[in-house]
N, C-alpha and C positions, 0 to 999 in steps of 0.2 A: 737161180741159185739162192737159197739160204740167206746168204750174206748180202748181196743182193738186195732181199728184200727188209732184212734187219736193219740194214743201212737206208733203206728209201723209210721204213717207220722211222728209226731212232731219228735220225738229222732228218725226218722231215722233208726228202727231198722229192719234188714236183715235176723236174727235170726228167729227162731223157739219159740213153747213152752216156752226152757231154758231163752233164751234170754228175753222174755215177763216177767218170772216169778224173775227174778235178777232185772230188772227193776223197778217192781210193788213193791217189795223187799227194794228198793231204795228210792222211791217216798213216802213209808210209813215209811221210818227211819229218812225222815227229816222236817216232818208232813205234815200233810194235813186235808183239813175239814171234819166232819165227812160225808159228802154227799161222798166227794172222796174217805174216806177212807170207806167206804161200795162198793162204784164202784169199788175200788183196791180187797176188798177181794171177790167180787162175781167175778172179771177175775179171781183170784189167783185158786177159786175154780171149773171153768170152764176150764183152761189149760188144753189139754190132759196132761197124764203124772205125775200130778201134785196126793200124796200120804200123807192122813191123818195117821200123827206122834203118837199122843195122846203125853201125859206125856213126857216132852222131857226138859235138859237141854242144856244154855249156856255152853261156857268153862270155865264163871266164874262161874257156879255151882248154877246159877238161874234156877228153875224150871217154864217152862214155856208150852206151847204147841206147836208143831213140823208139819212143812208140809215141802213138800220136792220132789224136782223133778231130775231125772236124765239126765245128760246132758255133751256134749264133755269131755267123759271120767270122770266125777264124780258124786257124788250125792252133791247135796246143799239142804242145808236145814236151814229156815226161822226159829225163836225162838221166840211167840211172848207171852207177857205177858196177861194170861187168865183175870183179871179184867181191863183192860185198853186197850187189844190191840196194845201194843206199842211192837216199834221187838227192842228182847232184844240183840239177836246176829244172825250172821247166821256161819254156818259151810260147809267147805268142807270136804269132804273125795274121795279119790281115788276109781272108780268104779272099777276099773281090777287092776293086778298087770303090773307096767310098769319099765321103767329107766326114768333117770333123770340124764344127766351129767356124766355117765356108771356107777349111784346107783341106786338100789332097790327099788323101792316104791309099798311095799305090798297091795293088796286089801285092804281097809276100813282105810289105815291109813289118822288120819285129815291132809291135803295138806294148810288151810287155815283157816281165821277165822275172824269175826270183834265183836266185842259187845259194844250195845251199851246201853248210862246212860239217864238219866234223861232230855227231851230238855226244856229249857222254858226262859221266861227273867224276869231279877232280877236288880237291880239299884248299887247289891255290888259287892266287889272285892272279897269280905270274905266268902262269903255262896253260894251255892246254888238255883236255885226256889226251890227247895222243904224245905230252912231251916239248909239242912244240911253244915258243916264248907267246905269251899273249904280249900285247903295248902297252905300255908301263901310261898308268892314269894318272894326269895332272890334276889335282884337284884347283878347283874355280869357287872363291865366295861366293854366296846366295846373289845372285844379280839374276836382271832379265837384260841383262845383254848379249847372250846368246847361248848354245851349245855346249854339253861337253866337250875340251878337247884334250886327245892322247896323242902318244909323241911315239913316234919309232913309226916302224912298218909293220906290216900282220902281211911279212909275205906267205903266211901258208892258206893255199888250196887243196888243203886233202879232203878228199872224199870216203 
């Protein structure tokens, strides 16, 4: 494919399959047009290797649709939200059981994760694109004593 190969010059990539498919992965988590984001999933669905999920959730417990391909010792898999398309998370898990620093890491446990919310632009401090409240931000003196911190909750998970 075209794309395909646009993408192994532009970024460069060395990889295989896995590598194509974390990429593609990538490209549609931080949007794209709808011409490229059909170009992305017809790679995505021409990958060797690359295995239709059905019913699949994030690790924040969105249900969305799952594809997922195996690759340097794991499986990854893509979360994407069925009326929008948009990837909601992706997950790792460990394909074999290995170590790690002389501990256990049993076959299938999740080794990684990202998930992700809503992209859009908005003109507030307070909300959302979609409406929803953002947490109101406490501002902190210049100190190195630790972290931003915001107050409220961010119960939204939309995808």
């Amino acid at each position: 494919m075209a794309l395909q190969k646009y993408m192994k010059h532009y970024f460069g990539i060395t990889g295989g399959p896995t590598t194509t498919f974390l990429l593609a992965g990538d490209v549609l988590q931080v949007g794209a047009s709808p011409a490229l984001r059909s170009a992305i999933f017809q790679l995505i669905d021409h990958l060797p290797g690359v295995s239709y999920l059905g019913s699949t959730k994030d690790v924040a417990g969105r249900s969305g649709v799952g594809v997922a391909i195996d690759g340097y010792g794991n499986r990854y898999i893509l979360v994407f939200n069925p009326k929008n398309s948009a990837v909601l998370g992706e997950k790792i898990f460990a394909n074999k059981t290995t170590t790690h620093h002389g501990e256990s890491i049993p076959k299938g446990t999740l080794v990684g994760f990202e998930t992700f919310g809503t992209i859009g632009i908005t003109s507030s401090t307070s909300t959302f694109p979609d409406g929803a409240s953002a947490p109101a931000y406490q501002h902190q003196a210049a100190t190195n004593s630790g972290p931003l911190e915001f107050s409220g909750t961010n119960s939204r998970n939309g995808g």
